[in-house]
Residue frames relative to the residue before (quaternion, step in Angstrom):
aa qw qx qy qz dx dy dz
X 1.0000 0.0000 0.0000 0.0000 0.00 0.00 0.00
X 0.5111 -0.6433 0.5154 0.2437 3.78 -0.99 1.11
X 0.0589 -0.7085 0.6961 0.0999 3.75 -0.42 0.57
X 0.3740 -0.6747 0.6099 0.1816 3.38 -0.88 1.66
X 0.1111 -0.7637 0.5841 0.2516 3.97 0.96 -1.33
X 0.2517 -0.7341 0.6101 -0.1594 3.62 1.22 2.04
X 0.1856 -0.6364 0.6944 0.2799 3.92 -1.26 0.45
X 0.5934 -0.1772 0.3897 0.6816 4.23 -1.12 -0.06
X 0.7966 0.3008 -0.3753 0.3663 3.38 -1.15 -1.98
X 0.8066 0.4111 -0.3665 0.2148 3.96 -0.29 -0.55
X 0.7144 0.2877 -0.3571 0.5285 3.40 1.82 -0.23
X 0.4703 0.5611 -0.4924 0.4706 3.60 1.00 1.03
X 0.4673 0.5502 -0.3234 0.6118 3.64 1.54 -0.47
X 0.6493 0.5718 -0.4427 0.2355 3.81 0.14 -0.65
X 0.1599 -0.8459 0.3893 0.3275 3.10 1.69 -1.60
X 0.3080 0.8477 -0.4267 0.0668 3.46 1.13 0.03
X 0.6963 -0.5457 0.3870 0.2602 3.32 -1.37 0.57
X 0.7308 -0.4120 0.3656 0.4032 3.76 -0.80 0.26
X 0.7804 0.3065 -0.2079 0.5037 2.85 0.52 -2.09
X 0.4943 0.6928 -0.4507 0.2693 3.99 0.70 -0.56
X 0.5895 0.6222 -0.1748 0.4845 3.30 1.53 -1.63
X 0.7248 0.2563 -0.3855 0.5102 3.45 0.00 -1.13
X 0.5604 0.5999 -0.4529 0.3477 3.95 0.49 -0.91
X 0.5075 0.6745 -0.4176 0.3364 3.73 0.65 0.06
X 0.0506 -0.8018 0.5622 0.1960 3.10 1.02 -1.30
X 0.0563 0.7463 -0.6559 0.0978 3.84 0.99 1.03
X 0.4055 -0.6479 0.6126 0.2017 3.56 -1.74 0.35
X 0.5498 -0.5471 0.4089 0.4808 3.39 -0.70 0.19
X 0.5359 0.5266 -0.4480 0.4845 3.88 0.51 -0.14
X 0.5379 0.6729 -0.2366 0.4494 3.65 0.86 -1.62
X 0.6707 0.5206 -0.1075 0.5173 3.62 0.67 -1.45
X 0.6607 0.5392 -0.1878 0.4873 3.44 0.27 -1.13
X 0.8307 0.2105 -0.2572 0.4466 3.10 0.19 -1.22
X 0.2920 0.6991 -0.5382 0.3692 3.77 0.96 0.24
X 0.0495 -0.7566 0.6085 0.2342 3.75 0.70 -1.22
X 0.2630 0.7130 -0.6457 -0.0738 3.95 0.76 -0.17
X 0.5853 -0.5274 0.5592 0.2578 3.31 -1.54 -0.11
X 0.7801 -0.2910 0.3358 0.4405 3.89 -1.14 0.23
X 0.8250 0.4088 -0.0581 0.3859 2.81 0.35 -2.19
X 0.6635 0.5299 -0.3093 0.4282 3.34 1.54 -0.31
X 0.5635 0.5781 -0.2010 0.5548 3.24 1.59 -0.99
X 0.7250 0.3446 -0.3171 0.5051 4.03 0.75 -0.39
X 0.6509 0.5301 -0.3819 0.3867 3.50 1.08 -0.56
X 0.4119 0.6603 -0.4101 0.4756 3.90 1.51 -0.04
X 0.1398 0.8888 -0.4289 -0.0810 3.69 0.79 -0.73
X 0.1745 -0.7918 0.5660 -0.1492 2.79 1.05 1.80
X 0.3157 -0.8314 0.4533 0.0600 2.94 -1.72 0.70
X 0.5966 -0.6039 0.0265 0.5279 3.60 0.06 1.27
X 0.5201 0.4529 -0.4801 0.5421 4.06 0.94 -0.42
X 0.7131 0.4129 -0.3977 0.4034 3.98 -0.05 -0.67
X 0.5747 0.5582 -0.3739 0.4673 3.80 1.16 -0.33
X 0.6914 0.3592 -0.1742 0.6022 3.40 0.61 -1.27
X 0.6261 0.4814 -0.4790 0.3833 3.93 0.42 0.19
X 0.4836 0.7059 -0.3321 0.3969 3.58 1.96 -0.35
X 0.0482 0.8809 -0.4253 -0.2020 3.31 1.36 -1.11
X 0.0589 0.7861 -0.5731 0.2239 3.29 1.11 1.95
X 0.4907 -0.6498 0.5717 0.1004 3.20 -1.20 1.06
X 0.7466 -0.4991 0.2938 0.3274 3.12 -1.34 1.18
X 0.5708 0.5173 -0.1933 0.6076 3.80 1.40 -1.21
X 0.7748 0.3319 -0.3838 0.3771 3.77 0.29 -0.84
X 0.5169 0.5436 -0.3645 0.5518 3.94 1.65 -0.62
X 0.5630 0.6083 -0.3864 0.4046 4.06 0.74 -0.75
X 0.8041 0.3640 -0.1471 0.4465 3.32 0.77 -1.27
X 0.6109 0.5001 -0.5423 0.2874 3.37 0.52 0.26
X 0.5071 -0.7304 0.3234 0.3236 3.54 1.41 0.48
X 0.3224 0.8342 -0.4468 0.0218 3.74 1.09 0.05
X 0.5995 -0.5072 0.4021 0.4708 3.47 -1.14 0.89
X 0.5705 -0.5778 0.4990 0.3027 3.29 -1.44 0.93
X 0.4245 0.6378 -0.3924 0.5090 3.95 1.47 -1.06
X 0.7350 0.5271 -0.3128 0.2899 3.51 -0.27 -1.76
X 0.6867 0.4076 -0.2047 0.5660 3.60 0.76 -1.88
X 0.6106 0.5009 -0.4878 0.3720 4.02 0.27 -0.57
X 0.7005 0.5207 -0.2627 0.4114 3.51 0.74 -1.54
X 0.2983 -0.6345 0.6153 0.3604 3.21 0.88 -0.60
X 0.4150 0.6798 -0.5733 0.1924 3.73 0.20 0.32
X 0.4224 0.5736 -0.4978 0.4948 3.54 0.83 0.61
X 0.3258 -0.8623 0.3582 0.1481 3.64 0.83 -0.10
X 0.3785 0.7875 -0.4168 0.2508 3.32 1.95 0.52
């Protein structure tokens, strides 16, 4: 696989569709090395089947560091 090595700002500039996204088939490494941010990771407003289709481990949901506010409110909308 060609690794283009996209910075954040250039694959947030792409604008891609939903279905474009899942059509990647990113790995969980793939992901990772994205580093998005919170604000990048909530602005996807994935939807609770497209969350659980990630099959992020308890460790991979740990690390995205989410405000403790966010997960209480439930403003993640899962």
């Amino acid at each position: 696989m060609l690794s283009l090595a996209l910075t954040e700002a250039e694959i947030l500039s792409l604008a891609l569709t939903e279905a474009e996204v899942l059509s990647l088939a990113l790995t969980e490494a793939d992901v990772d090395s994205l580093a998005l941010t919170e604000a990048d990771v909530l602005s996807l407003a994935l939807t609770e089947a497209e969350v659980d289709s990630l099959a992020l481990t308890e460790a991979d949901v740990l690390s995205l560091a989410l405000s403790d506010a966010l997960v209480e409110a439930d403003s993640l909308a899962l």
